[in-house]
C-alpha positions, 0 to 999 in steps of 0.5 A: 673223269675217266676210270683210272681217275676214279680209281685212283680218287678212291684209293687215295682217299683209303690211304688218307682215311686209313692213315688218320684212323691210324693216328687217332685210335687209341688202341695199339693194335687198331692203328696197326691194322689201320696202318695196313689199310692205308699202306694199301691204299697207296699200293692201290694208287701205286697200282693205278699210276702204273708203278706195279713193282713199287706197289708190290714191294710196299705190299710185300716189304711193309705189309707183309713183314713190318706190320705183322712183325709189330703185331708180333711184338705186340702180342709177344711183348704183352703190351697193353691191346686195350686204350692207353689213356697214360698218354693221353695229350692235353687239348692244346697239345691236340690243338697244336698238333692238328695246326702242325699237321694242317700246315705241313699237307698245306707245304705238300699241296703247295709243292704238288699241286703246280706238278698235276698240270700233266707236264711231268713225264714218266722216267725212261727207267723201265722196270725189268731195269728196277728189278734188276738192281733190287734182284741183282745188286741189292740182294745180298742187302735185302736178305740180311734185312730179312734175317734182322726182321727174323733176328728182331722176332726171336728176340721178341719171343725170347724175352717174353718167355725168360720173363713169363719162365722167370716168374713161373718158379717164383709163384710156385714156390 
């Protein structure tokens, strides 16, 4: 087993443990931060196979804008930080849940697996190629995207403070 191997073991089992712990907690604002710790681990194994510009753009574009602009919402929306019992799901529910997820990383292993014996090839497309279409033609689609995000967290800031100006008159007078 070579470095690279190790490497890439280690960060797929962050990716794998970040992302169970995402789904387990019952804190909101845990599963967004767990959610950042599995996100850089599949960075890191993005690193690893090579794909350094698809591991920046997770890393920047999921990272660094969806996940902190959840924790906005969070925070700005008053949404409960503590445990939410109110959705708490039944045992069998839970049970059911496991099964279905069990059987779908069984239809993955079963798809990918046969792939790890070393005769898929690298793409030819190289990255300066990559970036020239996401820097290039994409642009102008990737920037409105950033002012939908920017919109999205104005908007967010903007109903939490007409909800908390709305309730300051009233309990004054």
């Amino acid at each position: 087993m070579t470095a690279l191997d190790t490497a890439f073991a280690a960060s797929a089992v962050l990716a794998v443990l970040g992302g169970l712990f995402a789904v387990t907690t019952r804190h909101v604002v845990h599963a967004a931060l767990w959610l950042v710790v599995a996100l850089l681990g599949v960075a890191g194994s993005l690193l690893v196979l090579g794909a350094e510009l698809v591991a920046l753009v997770l890393v920047l574009v999921y990272v660094g804008a969806v996940v902190v602009l959840v924790l906005f919402a969070l925070m700005l929306t008053r949404a409960p930080i503590g445990p939410d019992r109110a959705h708490a799901v039944g045992p069998w529910r839970a049970v059911g849940a496991a099964l279905l997820g069990l059987a779908t990383a069984g239809l993955l292993a079963s798809v990918l697996v046969p792939l790890a014996d070393g005769t898929v090839r690298r793409s030819d497309v190289a990255t300066t190629q990559v970036a020239g279409q996401l820097f290039g033609t994409w642009v102008w689609p990737f920037e409105l995207l950033s002012l939908l995000l920017l919109a999205a967290l104005v908007g967010a800031l903007a109903v939490a403070r007409g909800s908390r100006d709305a309730a300051g008159p009233e309990a004054t007078s």
